[in-house]
Every structure is written in C-alpha cells, then in structure tokens.
N, C-alpha and C positions, 0 to 999 in steps of 0.2 A: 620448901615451896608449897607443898601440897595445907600446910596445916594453915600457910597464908592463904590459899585457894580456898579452903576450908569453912573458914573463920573471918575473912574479911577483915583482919582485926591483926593491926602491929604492933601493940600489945602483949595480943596473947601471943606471939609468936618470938617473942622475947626470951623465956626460957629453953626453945627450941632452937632460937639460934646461937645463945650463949653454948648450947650442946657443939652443934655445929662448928664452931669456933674451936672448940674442944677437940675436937675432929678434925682440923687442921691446926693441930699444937699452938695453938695461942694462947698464952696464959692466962689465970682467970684472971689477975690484976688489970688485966686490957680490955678483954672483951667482957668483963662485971661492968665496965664502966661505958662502954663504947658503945654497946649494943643498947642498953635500955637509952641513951641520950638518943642515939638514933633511931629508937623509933619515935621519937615524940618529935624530933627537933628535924631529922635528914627523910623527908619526904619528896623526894625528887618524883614520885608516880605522881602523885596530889598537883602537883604544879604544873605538869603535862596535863594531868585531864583539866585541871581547868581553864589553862589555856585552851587548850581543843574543844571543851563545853562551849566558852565564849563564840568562838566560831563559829560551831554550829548552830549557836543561837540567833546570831547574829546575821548567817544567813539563812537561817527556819524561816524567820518574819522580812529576811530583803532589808536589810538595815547595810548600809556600806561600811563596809573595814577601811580606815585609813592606817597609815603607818603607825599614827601617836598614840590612835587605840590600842594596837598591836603590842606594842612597846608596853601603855599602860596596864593592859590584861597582864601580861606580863610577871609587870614588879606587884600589881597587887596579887597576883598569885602564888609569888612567893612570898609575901608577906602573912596572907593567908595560911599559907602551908605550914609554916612555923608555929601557929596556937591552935591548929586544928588538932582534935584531938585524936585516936589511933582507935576508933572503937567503929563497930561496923556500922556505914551507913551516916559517918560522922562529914561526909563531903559533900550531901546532897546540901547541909545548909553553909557549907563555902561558898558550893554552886549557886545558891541564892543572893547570896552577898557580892560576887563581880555580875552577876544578872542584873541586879538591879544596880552595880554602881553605875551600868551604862547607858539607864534606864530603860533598857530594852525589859517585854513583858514578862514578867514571873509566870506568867503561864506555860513560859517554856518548861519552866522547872520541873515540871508536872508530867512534861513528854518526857521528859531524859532521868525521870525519877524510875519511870518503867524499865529502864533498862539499868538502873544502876547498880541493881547488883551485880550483872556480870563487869561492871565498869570497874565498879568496888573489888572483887577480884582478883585482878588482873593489876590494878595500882599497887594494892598492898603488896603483891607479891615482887614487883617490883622496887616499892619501900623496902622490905625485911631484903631484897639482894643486895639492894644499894649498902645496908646497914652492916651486913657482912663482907661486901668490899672493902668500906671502911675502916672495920674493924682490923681487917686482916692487911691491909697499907700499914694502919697503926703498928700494930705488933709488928711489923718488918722494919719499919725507920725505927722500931725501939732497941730488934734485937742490934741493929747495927749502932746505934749510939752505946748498947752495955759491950758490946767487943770491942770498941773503937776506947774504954774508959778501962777495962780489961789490962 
C-alpha cells in the first residue's frame, strides 16, 4: 500500500504485489497472471472517484442531478476505467471526458486538478487492494478445484 501511496501508479505496483501474493502462498502461476490484468483492467478506485468528481461537479456550478445522470455517470465510468491507463495522474483526463460528456464546464477540471493528487493516492491504493483480493479469490477457487480433481 505504501508504494501505491507513493507512486500513484498500478503499474508500478505490480511487482510489489505479485511479492505480496507471494506472501500469502499464492502461486506464481496465478498471481503472474491476475495481478498485472488487474491493474490495467480491475480499477474499482477510478470508478468511484469518478463518480464522486461528477458530483461535485455538478454541484460546483448548481447543475441538478437527476436519477438517469446518476446511472449514466455511472456506466460511463466504468467504462472509462477499463482503458484508462495505470500511470500517475492518468485520471485527471477520464475526469475530463464524463465532465464534458454532461456538458457541464471543464473548468471544473481545473479546481479538482489541484487536488488530484491526493485523490490519485488514495484510488490506486485502493486499485493494487482490489487486485490482490482478486488475486487471492483466484488462487482459493483454484486450490479447491486441483484437490477436488486430486
């Protein structure tokens, strides 16, 4: 966690968590594999902040929230989260893109750029947990299917 605080970056924290994985006996066959897809692909922090960016955008400038925005913020966030890429500072131009799909002003972007790094953070580190929860589900449904085939 600290080297995602660090680094802002799921990425680099790829070798540190394949460690970690290591460190709760997961094999390398699993978490070789589990951990680098997740950090590019399992970005659950990235889809919260940008939900919650929308928000506050939204109500920066007094724009009303209806339900179907809410919903729509939403799926384009995780849509979003999926090709964003894992490098520091890589979210402020997600933030951009539900910003302006609502047309609400990009000048927001600008206030919540000041603070992104501690935003940036605090998601990644978030991301590399999610990525080693993952990983470590995986390796337990596996070891139970090779003693189940045993």
């Amino acid at each position: 966690m600290i080297t995602a605080l660090g680094t802002s970056s799921s990425l680099a924290c790829v070798p540190v968590g394949i460690e970690c994985a290591d460190s709760m006996n997961v094999p390398k066959s699993i978490s070789g594999f589990t951990i680098p897809l997740g950090s590019q692909v399992n970005k659950d922090g990235n889809g919260m902040m940008l939900a919650i960016t929308f928000l506050f955008a939204a109500q920066a400038i007094g724009a009303p929230v209806t339900m179907d925005m809410l919903i729509k913020a939403i799926l384009i966030s995780l849509i979003l989260t999926t090709g964003a890429g894992g490098v520091p500072g890589g979210g402020i131009v997600t933030i951009a893109i539900v910003i302006d799909a609502f047309g609400l002003p990009l000048e927001v972007v600008g206030i919540i750029s000041g603070i992104f790094a501690l935003i940036d953070m605090v998601y990644t580190m978030m991301n590399c947990l999610g990525d080693l929860v993952g990983t470590y589900i995986v390796a337990h449904l596996e070891s139970k299917d090779i003693k189940a085939n045993i």
